[in-house]
VOPAGU-2260 file (C-alpha; in pm, 1 decimal, decimal comma):
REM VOPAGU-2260
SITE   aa  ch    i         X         Y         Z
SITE  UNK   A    0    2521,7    2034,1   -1130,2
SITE  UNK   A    1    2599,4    1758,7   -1385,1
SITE  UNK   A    2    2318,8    1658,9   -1495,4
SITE  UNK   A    3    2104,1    1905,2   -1727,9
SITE  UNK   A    4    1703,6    1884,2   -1727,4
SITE  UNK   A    5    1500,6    1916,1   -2061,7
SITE  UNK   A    6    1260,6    2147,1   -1803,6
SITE  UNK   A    7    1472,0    2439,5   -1652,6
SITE  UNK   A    8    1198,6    2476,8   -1411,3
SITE  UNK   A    9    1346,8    2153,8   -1210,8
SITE  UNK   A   10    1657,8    2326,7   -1163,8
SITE  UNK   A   11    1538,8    2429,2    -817,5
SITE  UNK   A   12    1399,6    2067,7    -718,7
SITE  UNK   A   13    1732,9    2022,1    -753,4
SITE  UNK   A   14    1866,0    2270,4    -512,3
SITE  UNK   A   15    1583,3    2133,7    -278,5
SITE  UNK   A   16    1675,4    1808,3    -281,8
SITE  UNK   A   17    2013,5    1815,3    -287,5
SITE  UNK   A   18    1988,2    2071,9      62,0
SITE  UNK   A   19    1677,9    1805,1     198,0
SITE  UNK   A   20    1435,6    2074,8     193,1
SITE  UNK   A   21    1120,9    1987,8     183,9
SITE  UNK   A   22     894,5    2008,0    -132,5
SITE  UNK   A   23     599,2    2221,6    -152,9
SITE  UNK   A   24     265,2    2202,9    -307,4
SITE  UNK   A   25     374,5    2401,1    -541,9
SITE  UNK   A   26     628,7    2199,9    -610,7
SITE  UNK   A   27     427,4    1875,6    -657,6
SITE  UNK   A   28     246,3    2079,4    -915,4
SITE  UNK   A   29     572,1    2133,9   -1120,4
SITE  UNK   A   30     671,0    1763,1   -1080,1
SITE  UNK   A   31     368,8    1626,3   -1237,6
SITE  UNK   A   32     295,4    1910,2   -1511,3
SITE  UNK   A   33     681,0    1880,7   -1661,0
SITE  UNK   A   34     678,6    1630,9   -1936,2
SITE  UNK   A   35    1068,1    1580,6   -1812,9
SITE  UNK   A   36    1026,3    1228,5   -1679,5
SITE  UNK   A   37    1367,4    1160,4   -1651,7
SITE  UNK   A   38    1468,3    1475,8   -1470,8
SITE  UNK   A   39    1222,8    1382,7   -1214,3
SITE  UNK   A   40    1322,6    1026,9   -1193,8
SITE  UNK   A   41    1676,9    1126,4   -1180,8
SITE  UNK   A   42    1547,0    1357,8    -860,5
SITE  UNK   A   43    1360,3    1070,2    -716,3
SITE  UNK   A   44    1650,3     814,8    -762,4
SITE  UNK   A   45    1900,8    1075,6    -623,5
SITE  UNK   A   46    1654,9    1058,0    -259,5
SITE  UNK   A   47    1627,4     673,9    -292,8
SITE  UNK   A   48    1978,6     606,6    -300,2
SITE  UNK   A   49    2042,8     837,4     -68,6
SITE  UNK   A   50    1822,8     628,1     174,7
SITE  UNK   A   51    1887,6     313,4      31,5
SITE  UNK   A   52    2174,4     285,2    -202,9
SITE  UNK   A   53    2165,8     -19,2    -442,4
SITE  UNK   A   54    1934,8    -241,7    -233,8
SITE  UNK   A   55    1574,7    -388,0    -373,5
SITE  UNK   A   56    1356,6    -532,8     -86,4
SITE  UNK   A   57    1094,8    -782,6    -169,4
SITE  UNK   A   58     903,4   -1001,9     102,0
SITE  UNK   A   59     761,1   -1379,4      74,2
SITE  UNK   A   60     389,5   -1327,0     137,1
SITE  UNK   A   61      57,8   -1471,6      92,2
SITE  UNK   A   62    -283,7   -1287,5     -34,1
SITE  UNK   A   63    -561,1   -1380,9     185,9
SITE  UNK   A   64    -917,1   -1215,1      22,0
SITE  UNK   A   65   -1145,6   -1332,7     241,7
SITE  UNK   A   66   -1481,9   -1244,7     102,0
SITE  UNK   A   67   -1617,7   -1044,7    -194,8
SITE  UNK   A   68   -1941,5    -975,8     -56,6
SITE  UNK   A   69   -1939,3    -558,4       9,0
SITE  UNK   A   70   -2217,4    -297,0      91,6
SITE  UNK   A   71   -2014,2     -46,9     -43,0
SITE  UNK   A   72   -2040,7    -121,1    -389,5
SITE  UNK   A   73   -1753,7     184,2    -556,6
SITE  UNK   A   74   -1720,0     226,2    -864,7
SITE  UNK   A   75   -1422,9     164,6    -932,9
SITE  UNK   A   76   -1409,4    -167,5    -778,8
SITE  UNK   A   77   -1399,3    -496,9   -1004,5
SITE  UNK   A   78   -1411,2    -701,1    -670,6
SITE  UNK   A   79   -1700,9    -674,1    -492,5
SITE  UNK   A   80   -2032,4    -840,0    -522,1
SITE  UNK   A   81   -2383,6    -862,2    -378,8
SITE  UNK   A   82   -2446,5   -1171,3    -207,3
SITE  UNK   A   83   -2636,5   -1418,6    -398,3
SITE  UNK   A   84   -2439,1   -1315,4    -703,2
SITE  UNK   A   85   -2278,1   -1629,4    -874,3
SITE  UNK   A   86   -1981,2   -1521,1    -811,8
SITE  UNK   A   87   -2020,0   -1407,9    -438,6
SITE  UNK   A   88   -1810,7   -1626,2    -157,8
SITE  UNK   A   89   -1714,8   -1610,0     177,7
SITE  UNK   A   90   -1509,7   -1804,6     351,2
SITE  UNK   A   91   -1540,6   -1991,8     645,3
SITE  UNK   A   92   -1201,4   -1992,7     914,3
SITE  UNK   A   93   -1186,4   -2406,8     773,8
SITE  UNK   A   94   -1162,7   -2287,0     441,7
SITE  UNK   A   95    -905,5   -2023,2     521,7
SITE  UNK   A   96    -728,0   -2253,2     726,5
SITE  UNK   A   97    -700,4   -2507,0     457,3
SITE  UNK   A   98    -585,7   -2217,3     177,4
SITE  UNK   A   99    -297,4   -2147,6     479,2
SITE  UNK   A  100    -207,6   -2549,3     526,7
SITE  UNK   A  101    -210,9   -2583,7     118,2
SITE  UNK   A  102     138,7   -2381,0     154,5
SITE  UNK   A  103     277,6   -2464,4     460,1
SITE  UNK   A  104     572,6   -2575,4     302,7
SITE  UNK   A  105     661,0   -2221,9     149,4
SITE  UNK   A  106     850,9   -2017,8     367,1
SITE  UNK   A  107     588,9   -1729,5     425,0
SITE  UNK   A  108     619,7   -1433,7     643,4
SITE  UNK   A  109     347,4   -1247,2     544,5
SITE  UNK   A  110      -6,1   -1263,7     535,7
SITE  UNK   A  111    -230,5    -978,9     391,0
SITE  UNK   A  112    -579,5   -1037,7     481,1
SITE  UNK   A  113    -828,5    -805,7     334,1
SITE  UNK   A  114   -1200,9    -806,7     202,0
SITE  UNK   A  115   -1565,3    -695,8     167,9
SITE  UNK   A  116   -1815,4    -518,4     420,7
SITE  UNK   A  117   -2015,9    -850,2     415,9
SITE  UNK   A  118   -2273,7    -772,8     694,1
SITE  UNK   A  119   -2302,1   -1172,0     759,6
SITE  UNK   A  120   -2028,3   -1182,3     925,9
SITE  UNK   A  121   -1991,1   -1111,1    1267,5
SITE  UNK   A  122   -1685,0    -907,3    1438,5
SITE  UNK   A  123   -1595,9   -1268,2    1634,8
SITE  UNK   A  124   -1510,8   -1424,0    1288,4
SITE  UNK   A  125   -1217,9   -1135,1    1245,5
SITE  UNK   A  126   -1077,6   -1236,0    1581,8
SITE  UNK   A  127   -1099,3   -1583,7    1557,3
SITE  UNK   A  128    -990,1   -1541,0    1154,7
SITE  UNK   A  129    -654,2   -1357,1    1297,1
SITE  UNK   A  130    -613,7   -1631,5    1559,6
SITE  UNK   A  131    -626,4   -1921,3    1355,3
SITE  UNK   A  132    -371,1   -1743,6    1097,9
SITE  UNK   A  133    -157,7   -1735,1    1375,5
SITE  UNK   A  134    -160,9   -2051,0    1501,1
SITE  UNK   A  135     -67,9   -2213,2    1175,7
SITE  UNK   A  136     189,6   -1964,8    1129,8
SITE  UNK   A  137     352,5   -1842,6    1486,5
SITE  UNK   A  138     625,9   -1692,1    1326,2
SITE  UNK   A  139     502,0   -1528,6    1006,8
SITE  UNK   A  140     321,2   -1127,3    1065,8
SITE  UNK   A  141     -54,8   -1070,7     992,5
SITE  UNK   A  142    -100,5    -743,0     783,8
SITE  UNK   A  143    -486,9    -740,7     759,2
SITE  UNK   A  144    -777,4    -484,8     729,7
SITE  UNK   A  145    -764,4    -120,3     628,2
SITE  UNK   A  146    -954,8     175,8     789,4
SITE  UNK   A  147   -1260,8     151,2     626,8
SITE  UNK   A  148   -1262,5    -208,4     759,9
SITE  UNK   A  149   -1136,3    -117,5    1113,5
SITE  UNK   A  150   -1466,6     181,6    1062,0
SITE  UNK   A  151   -1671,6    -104,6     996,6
SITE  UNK   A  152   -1593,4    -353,6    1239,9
SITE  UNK   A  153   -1606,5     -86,0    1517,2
SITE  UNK   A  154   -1970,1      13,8    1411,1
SITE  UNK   A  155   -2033,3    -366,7    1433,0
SITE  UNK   A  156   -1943,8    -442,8    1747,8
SITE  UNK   A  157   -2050,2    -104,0    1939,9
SITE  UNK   A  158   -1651,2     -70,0    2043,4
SITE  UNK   A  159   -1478,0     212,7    1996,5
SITE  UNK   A  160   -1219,5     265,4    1750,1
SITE  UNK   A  161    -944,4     225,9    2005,1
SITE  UNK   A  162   -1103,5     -86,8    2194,5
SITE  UNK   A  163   -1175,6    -205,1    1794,2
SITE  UNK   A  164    -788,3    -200,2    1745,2
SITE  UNK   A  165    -647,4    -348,5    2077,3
SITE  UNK   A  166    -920,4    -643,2    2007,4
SITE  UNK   A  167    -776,1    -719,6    1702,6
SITE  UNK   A  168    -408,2    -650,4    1801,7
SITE  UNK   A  169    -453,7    -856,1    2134,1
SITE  UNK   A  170    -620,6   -1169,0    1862,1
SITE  UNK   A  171    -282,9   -1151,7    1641,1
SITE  UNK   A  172    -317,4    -819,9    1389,3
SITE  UNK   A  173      70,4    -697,6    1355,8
SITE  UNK   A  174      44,2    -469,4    1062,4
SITE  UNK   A  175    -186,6    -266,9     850,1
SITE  UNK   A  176    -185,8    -226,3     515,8
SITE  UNK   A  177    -290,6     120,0     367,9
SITE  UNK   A  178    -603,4     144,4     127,1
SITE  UNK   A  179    -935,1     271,7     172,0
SITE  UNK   A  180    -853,5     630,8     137,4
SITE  UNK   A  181    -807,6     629,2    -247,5
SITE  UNK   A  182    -791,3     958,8    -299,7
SITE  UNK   A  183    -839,4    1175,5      -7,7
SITE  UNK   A  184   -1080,3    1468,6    -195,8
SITE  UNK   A  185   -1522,9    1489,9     -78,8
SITE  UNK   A  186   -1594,8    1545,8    -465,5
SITE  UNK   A  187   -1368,0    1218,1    -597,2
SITE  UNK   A  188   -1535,5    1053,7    -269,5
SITE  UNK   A  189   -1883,6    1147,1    -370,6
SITE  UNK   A  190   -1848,0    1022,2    -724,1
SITE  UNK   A  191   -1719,2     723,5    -717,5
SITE  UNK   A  192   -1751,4     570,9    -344,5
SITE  UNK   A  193   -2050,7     783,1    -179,6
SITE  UNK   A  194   -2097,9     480,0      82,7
SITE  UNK   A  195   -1699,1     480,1     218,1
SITE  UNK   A  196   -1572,6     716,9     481,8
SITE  UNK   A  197   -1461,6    1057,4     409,6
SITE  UNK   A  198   -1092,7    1141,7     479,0
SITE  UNK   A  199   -1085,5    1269,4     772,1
SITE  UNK   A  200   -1200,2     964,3     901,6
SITE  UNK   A  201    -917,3     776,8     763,7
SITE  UNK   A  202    -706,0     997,4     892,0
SITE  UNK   A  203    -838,1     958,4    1278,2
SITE  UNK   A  204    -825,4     562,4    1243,6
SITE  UNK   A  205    -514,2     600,3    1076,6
SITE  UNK   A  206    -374,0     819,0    1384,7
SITE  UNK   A  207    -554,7     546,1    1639,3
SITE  UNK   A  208    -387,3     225,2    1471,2
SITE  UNK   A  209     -35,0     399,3    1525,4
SITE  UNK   A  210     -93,0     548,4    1844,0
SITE  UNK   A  211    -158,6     168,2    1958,6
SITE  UNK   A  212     191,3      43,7    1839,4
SITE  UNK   A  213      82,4     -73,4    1497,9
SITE  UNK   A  214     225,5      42,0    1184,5
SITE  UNK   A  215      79,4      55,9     825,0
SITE  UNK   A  216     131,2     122,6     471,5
SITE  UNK   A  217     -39,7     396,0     258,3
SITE  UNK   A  218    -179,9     440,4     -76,5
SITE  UNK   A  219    -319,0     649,8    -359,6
SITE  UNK   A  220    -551,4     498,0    -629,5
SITE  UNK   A  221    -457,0     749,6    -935,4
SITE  UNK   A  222    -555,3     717,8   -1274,1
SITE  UNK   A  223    -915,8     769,5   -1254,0
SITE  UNK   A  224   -1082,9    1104,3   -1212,9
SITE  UNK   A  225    -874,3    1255,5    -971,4
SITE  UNK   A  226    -703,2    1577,7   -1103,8
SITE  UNK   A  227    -302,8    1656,4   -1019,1
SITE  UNK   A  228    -352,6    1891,9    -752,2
SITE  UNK   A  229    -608,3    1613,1    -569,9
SITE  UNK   A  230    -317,5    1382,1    -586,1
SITE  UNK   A  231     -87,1    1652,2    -449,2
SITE  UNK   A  232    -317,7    1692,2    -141,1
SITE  UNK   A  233    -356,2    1358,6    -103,9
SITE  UNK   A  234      59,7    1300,5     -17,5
SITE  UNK   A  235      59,3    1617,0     177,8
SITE  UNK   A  236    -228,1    1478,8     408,3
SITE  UNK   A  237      11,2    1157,7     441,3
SITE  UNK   A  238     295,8    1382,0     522,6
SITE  UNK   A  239     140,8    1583,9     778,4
SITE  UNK   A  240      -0,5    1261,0     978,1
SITE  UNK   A  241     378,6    1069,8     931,7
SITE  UNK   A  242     491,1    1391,6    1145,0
SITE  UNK   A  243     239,2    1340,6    1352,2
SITE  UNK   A  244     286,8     977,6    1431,1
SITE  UNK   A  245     624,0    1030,2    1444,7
SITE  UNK   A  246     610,8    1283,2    1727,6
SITE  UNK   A  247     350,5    1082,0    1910,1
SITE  UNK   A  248     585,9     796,5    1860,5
SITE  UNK   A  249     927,8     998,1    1953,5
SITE  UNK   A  250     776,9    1025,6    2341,5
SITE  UNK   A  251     624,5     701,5    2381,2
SITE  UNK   A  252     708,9     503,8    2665,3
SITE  UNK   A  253     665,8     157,7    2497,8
SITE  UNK   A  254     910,2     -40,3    2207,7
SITE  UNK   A  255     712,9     -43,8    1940,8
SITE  UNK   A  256     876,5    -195,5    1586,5
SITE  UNK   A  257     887,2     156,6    1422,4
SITE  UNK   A  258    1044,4     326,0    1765,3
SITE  UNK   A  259    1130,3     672,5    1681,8
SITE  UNK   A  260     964,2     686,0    1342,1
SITE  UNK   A  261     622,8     754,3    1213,2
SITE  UNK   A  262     341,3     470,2    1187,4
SITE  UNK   A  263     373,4     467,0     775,1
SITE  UNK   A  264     639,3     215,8     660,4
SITE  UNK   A  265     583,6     249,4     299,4
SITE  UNK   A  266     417,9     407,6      48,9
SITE  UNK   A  267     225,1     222,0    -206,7
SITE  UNK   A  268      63,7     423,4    -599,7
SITE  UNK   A  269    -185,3     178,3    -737,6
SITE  UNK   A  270    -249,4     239,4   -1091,5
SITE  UNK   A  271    -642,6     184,2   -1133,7
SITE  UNK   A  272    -765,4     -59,5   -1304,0
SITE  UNK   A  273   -1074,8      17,9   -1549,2
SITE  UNK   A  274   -1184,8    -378,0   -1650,3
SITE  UNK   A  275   -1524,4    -500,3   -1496,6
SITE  UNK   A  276   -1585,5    -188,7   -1328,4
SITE  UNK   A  277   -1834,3     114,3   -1400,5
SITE  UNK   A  278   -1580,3     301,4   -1505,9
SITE  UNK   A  279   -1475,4     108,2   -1822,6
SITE  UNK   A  280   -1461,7     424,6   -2068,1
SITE  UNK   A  281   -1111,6     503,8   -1866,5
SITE  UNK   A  282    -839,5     418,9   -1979,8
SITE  UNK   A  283    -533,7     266,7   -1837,2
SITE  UNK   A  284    -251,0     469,8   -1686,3
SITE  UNK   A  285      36,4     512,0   -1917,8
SITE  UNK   A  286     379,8     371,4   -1834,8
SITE  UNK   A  287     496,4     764,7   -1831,4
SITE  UNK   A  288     175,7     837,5   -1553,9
SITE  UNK   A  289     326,3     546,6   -1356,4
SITE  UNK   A  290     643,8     544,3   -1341,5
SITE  UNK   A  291     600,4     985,0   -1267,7
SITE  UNK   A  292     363,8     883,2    -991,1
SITE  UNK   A  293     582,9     672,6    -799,8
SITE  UNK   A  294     870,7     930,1    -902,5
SITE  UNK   A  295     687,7    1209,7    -705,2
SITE  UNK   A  296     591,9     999,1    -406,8
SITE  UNK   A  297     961,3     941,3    -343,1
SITE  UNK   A  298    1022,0    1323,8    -350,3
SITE  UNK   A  299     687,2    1449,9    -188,7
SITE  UNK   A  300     678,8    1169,2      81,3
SITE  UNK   A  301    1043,1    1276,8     219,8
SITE  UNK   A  302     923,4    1092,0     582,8
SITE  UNK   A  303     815,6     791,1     423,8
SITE  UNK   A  304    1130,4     514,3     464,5
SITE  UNK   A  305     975,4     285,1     187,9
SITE  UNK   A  306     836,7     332,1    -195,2
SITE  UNK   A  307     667,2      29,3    -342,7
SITE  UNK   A  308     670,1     -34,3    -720,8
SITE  UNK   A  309     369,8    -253,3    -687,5
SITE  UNK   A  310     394,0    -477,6   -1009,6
SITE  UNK   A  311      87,7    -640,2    -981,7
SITE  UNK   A  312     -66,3    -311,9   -1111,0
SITE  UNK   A  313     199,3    -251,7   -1322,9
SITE  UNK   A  314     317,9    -535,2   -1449,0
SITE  UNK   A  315     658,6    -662,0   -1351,0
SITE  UNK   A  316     899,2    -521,4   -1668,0
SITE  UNK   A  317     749,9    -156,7   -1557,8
SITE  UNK   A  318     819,5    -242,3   -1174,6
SITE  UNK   A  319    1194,2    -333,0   -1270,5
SITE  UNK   A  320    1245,1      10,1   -1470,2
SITE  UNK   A  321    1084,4     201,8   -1142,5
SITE  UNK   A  322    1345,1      90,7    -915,4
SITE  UNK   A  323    1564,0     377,6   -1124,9
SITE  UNK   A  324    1270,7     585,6   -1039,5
SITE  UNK   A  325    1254,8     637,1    -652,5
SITE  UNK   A  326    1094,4     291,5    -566,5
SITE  UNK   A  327    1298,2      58,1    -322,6
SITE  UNK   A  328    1042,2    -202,9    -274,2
SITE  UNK   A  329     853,3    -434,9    -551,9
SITE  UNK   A  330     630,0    -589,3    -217,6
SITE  UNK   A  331     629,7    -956,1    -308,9
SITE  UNK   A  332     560,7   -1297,8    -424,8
SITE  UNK   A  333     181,7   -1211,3    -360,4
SITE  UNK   A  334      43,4   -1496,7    -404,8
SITE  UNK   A  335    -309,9   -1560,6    -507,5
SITE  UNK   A  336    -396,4   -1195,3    -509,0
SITE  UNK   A  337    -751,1   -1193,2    -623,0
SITE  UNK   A  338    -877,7    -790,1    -603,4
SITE  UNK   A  339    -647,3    -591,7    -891,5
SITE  UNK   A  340    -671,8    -920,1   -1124,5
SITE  UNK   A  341   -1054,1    -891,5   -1105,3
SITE  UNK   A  342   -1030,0    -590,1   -1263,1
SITE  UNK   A  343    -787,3    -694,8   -1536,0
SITE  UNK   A  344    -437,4    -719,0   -1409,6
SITE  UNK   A  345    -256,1    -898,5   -1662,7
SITE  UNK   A  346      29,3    -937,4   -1383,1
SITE  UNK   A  347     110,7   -1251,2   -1261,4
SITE  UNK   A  348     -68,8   -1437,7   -1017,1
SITE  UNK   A  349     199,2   -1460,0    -797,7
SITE  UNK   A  350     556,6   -1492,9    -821,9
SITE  UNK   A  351     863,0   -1714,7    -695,3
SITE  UNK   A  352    1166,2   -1604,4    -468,1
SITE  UNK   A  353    1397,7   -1689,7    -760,9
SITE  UNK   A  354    1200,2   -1476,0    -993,7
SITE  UNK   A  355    1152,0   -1169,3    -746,0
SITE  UNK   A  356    1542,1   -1192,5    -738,0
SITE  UNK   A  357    1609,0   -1198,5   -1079,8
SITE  UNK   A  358    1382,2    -945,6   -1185,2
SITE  UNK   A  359    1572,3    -714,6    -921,5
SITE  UNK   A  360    1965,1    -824,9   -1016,8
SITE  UNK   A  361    1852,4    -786,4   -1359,2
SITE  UNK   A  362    1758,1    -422,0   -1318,7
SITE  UNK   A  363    2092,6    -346,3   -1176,5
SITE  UNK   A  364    1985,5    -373,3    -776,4
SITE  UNK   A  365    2079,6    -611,5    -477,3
SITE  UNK   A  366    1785,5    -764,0    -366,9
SITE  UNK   A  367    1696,4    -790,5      15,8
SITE  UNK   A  368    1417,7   -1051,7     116,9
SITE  UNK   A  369    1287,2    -888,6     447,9
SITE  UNK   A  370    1036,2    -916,1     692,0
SITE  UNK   A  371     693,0    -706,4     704,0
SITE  UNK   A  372     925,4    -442,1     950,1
SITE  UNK   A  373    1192,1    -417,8     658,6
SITE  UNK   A  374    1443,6    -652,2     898,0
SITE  UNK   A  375    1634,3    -852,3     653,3
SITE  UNK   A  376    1551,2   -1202,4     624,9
SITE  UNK   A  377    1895,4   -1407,6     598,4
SITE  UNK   A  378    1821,6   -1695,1     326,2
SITE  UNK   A  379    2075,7   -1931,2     186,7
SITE  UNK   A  380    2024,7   -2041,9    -189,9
């Protein structure tokens, strides 16, 4: 062994990674107690090339935040408002339609469509809201709701979870993205969003949504009052249902787009955000908390194909340097995201191809525009 850790102690994360043996919780533990940030990232970057080599993937999508209005009401949100609030909207499938024509020039193939729990609006405006996306753009992939909406929206109509799903798969819903669990612990729940579901409900609609041929992301929101061995849990839990899903999927009859793998495509840590929230005496993760969190995601996550370095949380300067510390993925353009810069993102409001690229050959990497399945997207400049 070459290289020579400042912690002894990660000596045999070494061995473990080097022999792809699976990390323990124990082991998690380690990884974020060591102040050695660099021997972790050097573990984390020894998986990610492994997987990926020298390639960066981004992907030319489209923010669609359809309403602000929520009954939830977290804490930690920035976002959401009560209606009648003078900054409460909600927009109609013209306005929504017109936000999509605005930028039908742009060569977008990605739409991520998520919102409030605004009780005025009924479960036909998410069908015919995912149909009209799809008819002004056949060819680009809808990733929209997360399992707390999908939990709503069933309890709206009076449809199952699994009739909820094929409803909104059948009206144009290709992908998932993966918040709403935060982070999976009852005492973080019932401090800071009481009203959301607990995890083991996330879990089941989590299960349901791959088990009908759909895949997803997944998240952690860290940074708040979670402790380390909370966050620990929380990647294990994601571990355990990847194997799942990717049993379940290993014997299904049907193609799906992640045949033979589990339902999770990628893995996204979102740094939280303090600014406008109830939970403004917090202060902001540290560029060593970030760039350790998406470190030990990399090496905890060991089924997970994708890491995102999500730089609107980050920033993009900190999403460059954690490509050298296990993330493959920077997500996108994202363009006119409206939830993290609520709550004081000081990240762009969205980016350009050009500048996605440059900020990935800059850092050293080959960047790879793809589609919302990871298939590269051939584009001549």
């Amino acid at each position: 062994m070459q290289w020579q850790f400042a912690d002894k102690r990660l000596e045999k994360i070494y061995d473990k990674v080097e022999q792809k043996t699976r990390l323990s919780k124990e082991d998690g533990l380690l990884l974020f107690e060591t102040f050695d940030l660099n021997g972790v990232g050097m573990l984390a970057n020894k998986v990610r090339e492994r997987l990926h080599g020298k390639k960066a993937f981004y992907i030319y999508n489209q923010h669609i935040n359809y309403t602000n209005i929520c009954k939830n009401r977290c804490l930690f949100c920035a976002y959401a408002v009560d209606k009648g609030e003078a900054s409460s909207y909600s927009w109609d499938i013209k306005e929504i339609e017109k936000r999509l024509m605005d930028r039908i020039d742009e060569p977008i193939n990605e739409l991520h469509i998520v919102g409030g729990l605004n009780p005025d609006l009924p479960f036909s405006y998410f069908t015919d809201l995912l149909k009209a996306v799809k008819k002004i753009r056949p060819n680009a992939k809808i990733k929209a709701f997360t399992c707390v909406e999908i939990d709503y929206l069933s309890n709206l109509s009076g449809l199952s979870v699994d009739e909820t799903i094929a409803a909104l798969k059948e009206a144009g819903l290709d992908m998932m993205p993966g918040g709403g669990a935060e982070v999976m612990s009852e005492r973080v729940r019932k401090k800071l969003f009481p009203k959301k579901m607990g995890k083991e409900r996330w879990l089941e609609i989590m299960e349901a949504v791959h088990r009908a041929g759909i895949p997803s992301n997944a998240t952690i929101l860290y940074g708040h009052i979670e402790t380390i061995e909370e966050r620990v849990e929380h990647l294990i839990l994601l571990r355990e249902l990847q194997d799942k899903t990717y049993m379940l999927n290993k014997t299904a009859l049907s193609k799906t787009p992640f045949e033979r793998k589990g339902g999770f495509s990628a893995f996204i840590p979102l740094a939280f955000h303090s600014a406008n929230t109830k939970l403004l005496h917090i202060p902001s993760t540290t560029a060593f908390d970030d760039l350790k969190m998406v470190a030990i995601s990399r090496l905890m996550l060991d089924n997970f194909p994708h890491i995102k370095a999500y730089w609107v949380m980050i920033g993009e300067k900190l999403a460059q340097v954690a490509l050298n510390y296990g993330a493959d993925d920077l997500d996108g353009t994202i363009i006119e995201e409206r939830i993290t810069h609520t709550a004081g993102a000081k990240s762009a409001k969205g980016l350009t191809r050009e500048f996605m690229e440059d900020m990935i050959k800059s850092a050293g990497f080959t960047p790879i525009e793809r589609d919302s399945f990871y298939g590269e997207v051939n584009v001549k400049h």
